[in-house]
C-alpha positions in Angstrom: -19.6 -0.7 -69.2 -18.7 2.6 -70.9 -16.2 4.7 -69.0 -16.1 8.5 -69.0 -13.6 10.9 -67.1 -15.4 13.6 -65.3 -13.9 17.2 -66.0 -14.2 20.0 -64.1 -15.3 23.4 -65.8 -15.3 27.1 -64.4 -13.6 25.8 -61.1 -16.6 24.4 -59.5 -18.8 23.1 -61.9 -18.3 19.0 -62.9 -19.2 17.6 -66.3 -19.2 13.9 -68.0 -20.7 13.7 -72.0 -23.5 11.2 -72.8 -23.2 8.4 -75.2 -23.6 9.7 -78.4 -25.2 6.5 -79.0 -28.0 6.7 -76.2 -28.0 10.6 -77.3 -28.8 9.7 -80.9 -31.5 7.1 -80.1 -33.4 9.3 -77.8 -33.3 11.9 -80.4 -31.5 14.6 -77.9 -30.8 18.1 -79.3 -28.7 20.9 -78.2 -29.8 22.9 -75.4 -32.7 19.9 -74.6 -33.8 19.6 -70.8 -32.6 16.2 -68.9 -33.8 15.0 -65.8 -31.1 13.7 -63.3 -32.1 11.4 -60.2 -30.3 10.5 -57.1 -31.0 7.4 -56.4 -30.9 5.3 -52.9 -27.7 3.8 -53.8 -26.2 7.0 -55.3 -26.1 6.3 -58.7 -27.8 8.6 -61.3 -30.6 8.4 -63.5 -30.8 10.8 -66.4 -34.2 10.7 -68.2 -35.4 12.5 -71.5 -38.9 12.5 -69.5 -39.0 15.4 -67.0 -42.7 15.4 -66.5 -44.6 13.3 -63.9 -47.1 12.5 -66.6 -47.2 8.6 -67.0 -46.3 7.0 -71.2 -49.7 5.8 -72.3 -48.7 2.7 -73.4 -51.1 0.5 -75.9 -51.7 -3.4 -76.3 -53.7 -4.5 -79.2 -55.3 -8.2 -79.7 -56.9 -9.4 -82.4 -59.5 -12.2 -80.9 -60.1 -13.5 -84.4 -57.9 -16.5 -83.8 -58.9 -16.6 -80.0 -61.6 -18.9 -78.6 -60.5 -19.6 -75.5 -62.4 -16.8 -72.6 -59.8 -17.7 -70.6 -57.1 -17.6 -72.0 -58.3 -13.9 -73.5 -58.9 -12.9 -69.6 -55.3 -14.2 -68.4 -54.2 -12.2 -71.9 -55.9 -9.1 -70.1 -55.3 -9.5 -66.4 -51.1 -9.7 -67.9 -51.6 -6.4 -70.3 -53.3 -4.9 -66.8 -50.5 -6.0 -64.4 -48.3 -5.3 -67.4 -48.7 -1.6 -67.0 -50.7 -1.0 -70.4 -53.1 2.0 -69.9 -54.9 1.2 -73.1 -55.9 -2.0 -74.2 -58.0 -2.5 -77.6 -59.7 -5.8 -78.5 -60.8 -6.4 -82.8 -61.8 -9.0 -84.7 -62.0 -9.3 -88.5 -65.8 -9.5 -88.3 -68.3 -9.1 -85.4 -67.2 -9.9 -82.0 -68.1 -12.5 -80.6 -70.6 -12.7 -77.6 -67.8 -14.3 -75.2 -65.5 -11.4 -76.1 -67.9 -8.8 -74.6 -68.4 -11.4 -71.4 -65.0 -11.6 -70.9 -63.9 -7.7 -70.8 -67.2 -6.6 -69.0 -65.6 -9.6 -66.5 -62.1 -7.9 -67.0 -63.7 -4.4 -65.9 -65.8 -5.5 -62.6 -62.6 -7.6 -61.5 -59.8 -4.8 -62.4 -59.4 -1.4 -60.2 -59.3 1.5 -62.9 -60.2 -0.1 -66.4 -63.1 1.1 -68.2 -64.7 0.8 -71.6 -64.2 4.1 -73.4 -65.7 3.2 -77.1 -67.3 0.4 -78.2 -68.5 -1.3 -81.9 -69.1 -3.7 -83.3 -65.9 -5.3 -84.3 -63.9 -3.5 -81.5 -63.7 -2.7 -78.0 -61.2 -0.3 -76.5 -60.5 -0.1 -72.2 -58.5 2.9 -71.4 -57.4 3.0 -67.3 -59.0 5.6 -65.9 -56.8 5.8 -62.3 -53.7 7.7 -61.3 -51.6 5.4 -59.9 -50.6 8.2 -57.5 -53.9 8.3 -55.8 -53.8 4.9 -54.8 -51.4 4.5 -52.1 -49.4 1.3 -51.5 -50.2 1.1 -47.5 -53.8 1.7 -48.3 -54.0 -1.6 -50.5 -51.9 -3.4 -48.5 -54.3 -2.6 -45.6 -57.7 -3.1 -47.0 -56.1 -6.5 -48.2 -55.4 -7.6 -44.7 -58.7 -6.5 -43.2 -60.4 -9.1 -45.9 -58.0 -11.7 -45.6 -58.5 -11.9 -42.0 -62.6 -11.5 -42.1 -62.3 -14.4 -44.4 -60.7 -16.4 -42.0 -62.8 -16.0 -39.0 -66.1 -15.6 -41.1 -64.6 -19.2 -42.6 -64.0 -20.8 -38.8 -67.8 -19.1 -37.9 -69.5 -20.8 -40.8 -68.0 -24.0 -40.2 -68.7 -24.2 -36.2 -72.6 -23.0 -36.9 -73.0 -25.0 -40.2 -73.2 -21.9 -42.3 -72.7 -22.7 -46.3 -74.2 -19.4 -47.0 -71.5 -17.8 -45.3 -69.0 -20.1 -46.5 -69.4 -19.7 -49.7 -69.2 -15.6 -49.3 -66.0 -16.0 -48.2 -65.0 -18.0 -51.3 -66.6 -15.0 -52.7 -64.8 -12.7 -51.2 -61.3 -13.7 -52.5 -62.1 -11.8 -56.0 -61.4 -8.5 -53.9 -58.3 -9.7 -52.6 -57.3 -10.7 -56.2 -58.2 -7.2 -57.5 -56.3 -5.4 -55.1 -53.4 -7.5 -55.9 -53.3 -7.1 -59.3 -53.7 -3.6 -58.8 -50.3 -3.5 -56.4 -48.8 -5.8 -59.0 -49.6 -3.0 -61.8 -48.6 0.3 -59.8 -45.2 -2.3 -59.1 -44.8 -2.3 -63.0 -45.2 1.5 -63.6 -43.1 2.6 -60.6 -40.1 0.4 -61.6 -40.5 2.0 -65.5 -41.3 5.8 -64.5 -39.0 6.9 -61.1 -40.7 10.0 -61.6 -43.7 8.5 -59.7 -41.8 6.7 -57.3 -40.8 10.3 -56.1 -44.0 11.4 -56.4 -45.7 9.0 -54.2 -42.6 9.4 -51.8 -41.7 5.3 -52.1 -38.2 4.1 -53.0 -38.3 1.3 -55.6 -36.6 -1.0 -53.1 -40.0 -0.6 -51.1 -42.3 -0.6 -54.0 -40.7 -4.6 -54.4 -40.7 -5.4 -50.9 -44.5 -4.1 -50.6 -45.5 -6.5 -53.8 -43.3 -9.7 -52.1 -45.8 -9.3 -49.2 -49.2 -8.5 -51.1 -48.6 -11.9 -52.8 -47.8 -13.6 -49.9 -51.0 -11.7 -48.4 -53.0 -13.1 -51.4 -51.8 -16.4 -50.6 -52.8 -16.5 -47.3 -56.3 -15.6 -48.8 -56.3 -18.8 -51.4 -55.8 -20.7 -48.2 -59.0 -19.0 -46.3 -60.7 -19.9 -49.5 -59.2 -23.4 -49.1 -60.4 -23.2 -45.6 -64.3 -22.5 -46.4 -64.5 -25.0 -49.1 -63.3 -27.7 -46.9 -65.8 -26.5 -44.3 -68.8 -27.0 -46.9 -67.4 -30.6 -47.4 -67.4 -31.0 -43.6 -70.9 -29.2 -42.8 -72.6 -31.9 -46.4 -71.2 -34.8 -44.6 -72.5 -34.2 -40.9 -76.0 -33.8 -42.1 -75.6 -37.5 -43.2 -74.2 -38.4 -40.6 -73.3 -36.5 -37.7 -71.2 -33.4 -37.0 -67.5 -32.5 -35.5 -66.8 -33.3 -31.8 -67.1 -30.2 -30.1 -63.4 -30.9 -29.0 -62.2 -31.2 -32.7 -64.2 -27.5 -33.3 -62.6 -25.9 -30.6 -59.3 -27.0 -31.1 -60.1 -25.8 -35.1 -61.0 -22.3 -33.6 -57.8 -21.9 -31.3 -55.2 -22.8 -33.9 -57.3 -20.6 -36.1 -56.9 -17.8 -33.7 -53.3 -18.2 -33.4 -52.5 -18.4 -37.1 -54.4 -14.9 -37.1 -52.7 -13.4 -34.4 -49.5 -14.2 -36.0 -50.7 -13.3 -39.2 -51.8 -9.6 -37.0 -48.4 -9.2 -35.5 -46.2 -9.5 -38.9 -48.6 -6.6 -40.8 -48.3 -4.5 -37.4 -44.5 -5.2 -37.6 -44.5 -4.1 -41.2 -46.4 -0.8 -40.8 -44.4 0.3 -37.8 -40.9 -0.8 -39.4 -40.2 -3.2 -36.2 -37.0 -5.5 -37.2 -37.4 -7.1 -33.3 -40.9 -7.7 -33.2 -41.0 -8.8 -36.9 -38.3 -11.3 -35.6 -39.7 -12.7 -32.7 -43.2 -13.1 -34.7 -41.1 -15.4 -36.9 -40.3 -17.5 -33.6 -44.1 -17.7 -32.8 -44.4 -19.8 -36.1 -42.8 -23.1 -34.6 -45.8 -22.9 -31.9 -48.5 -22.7 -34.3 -46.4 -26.0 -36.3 -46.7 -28.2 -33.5 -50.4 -26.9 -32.4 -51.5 -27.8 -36.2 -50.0 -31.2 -35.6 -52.2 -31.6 -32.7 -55.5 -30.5 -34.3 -54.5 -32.8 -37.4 -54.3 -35.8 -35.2 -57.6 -34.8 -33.6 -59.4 -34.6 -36.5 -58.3 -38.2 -37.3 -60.5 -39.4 -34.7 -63.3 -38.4 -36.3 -64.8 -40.6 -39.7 -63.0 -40.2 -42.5 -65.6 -38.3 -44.8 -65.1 -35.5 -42.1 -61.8 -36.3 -40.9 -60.2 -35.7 -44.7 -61.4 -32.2 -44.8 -61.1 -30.9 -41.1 -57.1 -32.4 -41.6 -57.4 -30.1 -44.7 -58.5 -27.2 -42.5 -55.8 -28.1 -40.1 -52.7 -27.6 -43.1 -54.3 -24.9 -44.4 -54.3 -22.9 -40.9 -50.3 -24.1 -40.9 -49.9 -22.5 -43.8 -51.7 -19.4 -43.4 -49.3 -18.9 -40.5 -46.2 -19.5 -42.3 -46.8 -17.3 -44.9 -47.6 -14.9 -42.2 -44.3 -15.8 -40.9 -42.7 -15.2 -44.2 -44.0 -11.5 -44.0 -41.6 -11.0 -40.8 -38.8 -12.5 -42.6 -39.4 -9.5 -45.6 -39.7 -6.8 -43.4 -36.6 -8.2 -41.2 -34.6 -8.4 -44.2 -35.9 -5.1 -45.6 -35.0 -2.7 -42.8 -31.6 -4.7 -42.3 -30.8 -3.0 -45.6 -33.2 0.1 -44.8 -32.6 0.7 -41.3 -29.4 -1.2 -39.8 
């Protein structure tokens, strides 16, 4: 740590030098403009970048050597979350069919990204959305509404033998991937420019707490996903053979119902800042253990090429809860710091 002794010039008016170092680097001149911060825990941030406009910042790859459309998608989902607002794909020589496949993929599945130009041996994707118009809450919302449609459209299609429905809800996850990477992103370019933290009126200490419980959020949606699949394997077996008891569907649809209401309660508690509520919701959790240790022993009385599955259902509910659970403990632990 470099020390400096503040001096006090004119009677009133306090000044510390910069590191002529830091200075040098940055390429300050006399008489340039700085931008000082305040931030939450009173230190200050000086910045050469007094503007609210965001650094376009570039990734380049050369998909000559790449063959994998995988591993070229994961490569563009990172530069995405990554914080890159232009990203320009070459290759030696014509590109090849799966390139194109994989960024028109890239653009459908990302919230912003568009194709700007286009030839035949490159492709460049500029992002075309303010991170300032896209609130945090609103994400966080709109991923909560489909998470939990996904769960009760999931419990529907299993009690009326629905696959068609079942596999929309598998379907469905791709949105709550999207809106997570796009919460992952505006996490990215928040922590490097404070200048939009202020603008969006968000502390960075939120902007990490908000992306701790969208993941946990787009966890809880793997697990709806894990929920329909296992329902398709249920609803193939039982025209073989025969279907779930009605008591092993009912008890499916009450733990399910109580995994989402405790999954309601923790986003309620986190939209209205309640430490108490948040708490006791993380209480309700040991309820919905031992009601998921019932159903699981339920569904072992049924045959085995149903009861595997419906047992899967049954963990997956647990879990669901849990993690809803887990969004308590965040918002708890936030406002301790926050509010207490």
């Amino acid at each position: 740590m470099d020390i400096r002794k503040v001096q006090v010039t004119g009677g009133s008016s306090f000044v510390i030098t910069l590191p002529k170092e830091w200075a040098e680097s940055m390429h300050i001149q006399k008489n340039d403009p700085l931008g000082v911060y305040v931030q939450s825990d009173g230190t200050l941030l000086i910045t050469k970048n007094i503007t609210d406009t965001q650094v376009q910042r570039q990734k380049r790859f050369d998909t000559s050597a790449i063959s994998d459309p995988q591993y070229l998608f994961r490569l563009l989902i990172a530069s995405y979350i990554a914080g890159y607002s232009v990203i320009q794909i070459t290759n030696k020589g014509r590109l090849p069919p799966f390139v194109r496949m994989v960024v028109r993929d890239f653009a459908q599945m990302t919230i912003g990204f568009e194709v700007v130009e286009e030839s035949d041996s490159a492709i460049i994707l500029k992002d075309l959305l303010n991170p300032t118009e896209m609130p945090f809450d609103n994400s966080v919302k709109r991923m909560y509404v489909i998470v939990k449609n996904m769960y009760v459209d999931a419990v529907m299609a299993l009690e009326t033998s629905n696959i068609v429905l079942a596999k929309d809800v598998i379907a469905r996850d791709n949105d709550v991937d999207r809106l997570h990477w796009l919460i992952a992103r505006q996490t990215n370019i928040v922590l490097k420019n404070p200048n939009i933290a202020r603008k969006m009126g968000i502390s960075t200490g939120e902007v990490v707490n908000t992306y701790i419980i969208c993941r946990i959020i787009e966890r809880i949606g793997d697990h709806a996903v894990r929920v329909a699949e296992n329902g398709i394997k249920v609803i193939e077996c039982a025209a073989g053979s025969r279907p779930p008891g009605a008591k092993t569907v009912q008890a499916i649809k009450s733990v399910s119902a109580l995994s989402l209401s405790v999954f309601d309660r923790s986003i309620v508690s986190y939209f209205k800042s309640d430490i108490k509520a948040s708490n006791q919701n993380i209480e309700s959790v040991t309820e919905l253990e031992n009601r998921c240790e019932e159903l699981t022993a339920t569904a072992g009385e049924e045959p085995p090429e149903i009861g595997i599955p419906l047992r899967n259902i049954a963990e997956s509910l647990r879990r669901a809860g849990e993690y809803a659970g887990d969004i308590s403990e965040n918002v708890l632990n936030h406002l301790v710091e926050e509010k207490i």
